[in-house]
C-alpha beads as a LAMMPS data file, in Angstrom:
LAMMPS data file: protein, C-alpha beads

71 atoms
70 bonds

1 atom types
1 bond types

-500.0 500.0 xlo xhi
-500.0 500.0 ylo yhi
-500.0 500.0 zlo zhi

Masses

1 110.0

Atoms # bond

1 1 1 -208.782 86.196 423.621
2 1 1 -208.999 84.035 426.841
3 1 1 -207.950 85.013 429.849
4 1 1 -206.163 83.312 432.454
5 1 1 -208.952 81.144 433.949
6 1 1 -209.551 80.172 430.101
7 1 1 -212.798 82.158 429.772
8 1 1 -213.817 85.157 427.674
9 1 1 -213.382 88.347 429.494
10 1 1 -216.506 90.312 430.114
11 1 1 -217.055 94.052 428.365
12 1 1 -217.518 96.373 431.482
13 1 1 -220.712 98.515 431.351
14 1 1 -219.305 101.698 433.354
15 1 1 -215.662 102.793 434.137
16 1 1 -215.678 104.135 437.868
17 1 1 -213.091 106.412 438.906
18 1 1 -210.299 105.388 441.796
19 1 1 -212.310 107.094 444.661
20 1 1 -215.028 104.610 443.733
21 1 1 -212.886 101.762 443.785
22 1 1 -210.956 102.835 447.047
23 1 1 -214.321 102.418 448.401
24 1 1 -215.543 99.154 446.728
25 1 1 -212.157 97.452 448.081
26 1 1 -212.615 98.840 452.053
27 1 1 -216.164 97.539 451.757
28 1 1 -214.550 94.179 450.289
29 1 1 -211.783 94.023 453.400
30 1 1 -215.059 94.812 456.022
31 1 1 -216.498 91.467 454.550
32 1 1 -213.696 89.975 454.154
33 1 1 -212.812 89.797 457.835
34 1 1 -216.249 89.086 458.529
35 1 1 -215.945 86.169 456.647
36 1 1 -212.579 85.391 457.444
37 1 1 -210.887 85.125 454.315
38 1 1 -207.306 84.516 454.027
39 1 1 -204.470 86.392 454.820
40 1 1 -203.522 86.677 451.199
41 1 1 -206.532 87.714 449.986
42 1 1 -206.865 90.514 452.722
43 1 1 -202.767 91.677 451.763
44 1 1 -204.145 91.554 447.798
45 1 1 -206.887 93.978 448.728
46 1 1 -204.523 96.441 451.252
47 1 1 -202.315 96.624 447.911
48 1 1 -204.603 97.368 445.353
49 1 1 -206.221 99.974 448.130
50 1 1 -203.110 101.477 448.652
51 1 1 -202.392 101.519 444.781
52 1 1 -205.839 103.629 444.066
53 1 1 -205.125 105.956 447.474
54 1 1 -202.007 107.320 446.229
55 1 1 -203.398 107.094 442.412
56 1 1 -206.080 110.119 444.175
57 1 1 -203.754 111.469 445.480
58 1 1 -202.049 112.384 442.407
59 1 1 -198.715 110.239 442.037
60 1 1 -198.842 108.797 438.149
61 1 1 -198.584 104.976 437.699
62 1 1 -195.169 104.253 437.322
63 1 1 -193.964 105.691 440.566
64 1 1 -197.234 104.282 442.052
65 1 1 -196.199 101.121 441.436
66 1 1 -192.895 101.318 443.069
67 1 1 -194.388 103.140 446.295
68 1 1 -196.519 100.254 446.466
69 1 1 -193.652 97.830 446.050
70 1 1 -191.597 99.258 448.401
71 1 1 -194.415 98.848 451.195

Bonds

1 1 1 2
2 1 2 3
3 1 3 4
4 1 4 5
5 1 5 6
6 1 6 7
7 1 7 8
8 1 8 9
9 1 9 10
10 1 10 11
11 1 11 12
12 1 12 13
13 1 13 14
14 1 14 15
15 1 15 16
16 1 16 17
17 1 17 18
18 1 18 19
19 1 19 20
20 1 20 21
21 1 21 22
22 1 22 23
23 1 23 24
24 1 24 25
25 1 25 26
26 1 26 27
27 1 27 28
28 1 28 29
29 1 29 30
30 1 30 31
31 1 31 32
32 1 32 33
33 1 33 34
34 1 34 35
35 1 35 36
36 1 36 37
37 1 37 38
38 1 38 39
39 1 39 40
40 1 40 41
41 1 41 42
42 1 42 43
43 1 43 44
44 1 44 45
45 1 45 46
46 1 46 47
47 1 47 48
48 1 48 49
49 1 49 50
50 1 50 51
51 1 51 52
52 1 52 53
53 1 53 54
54 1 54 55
55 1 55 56
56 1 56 57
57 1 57 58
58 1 58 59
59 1 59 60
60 1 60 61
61 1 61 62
62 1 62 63
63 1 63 64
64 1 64 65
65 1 65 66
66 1 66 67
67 1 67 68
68 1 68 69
69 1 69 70
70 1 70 71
């Protein structure tokens, strides 16, 4: 199955957990400022941050999603 970019999706090695993402996406926003991406980008990251933060914290998905919706 392709995906939307029309490539093959790639098998992931290792599943990390949502602490270990929280912290691959603030590292992601530090570079992203230093590199100055855009505004969009940066807002794409703050959501999917603020998705995994209150996914630790222990809300479940659905109501996850519309916490992060109503930000």
């Amino acid at each position: 199955m392709l995906d939307a970019t029309g490539t093959e999706p790639k098998a992931k090695d290792e599943v990390h957990g949502w602490i270990e993402l929280r912290e691959q996406i603030k590292d992601d926003q530090r570079q992203g400022h230093r590199q100055n991406k855009s505004l969009t980008h940066m807002n794409q990251l703050s959501i999917v941050r603020n998705f995994a933060t209150l996914r630790i914290k222990g809300m479940r998905h659905m109501a996850t999603s519309k916490a992060v919706t109503r930000q």
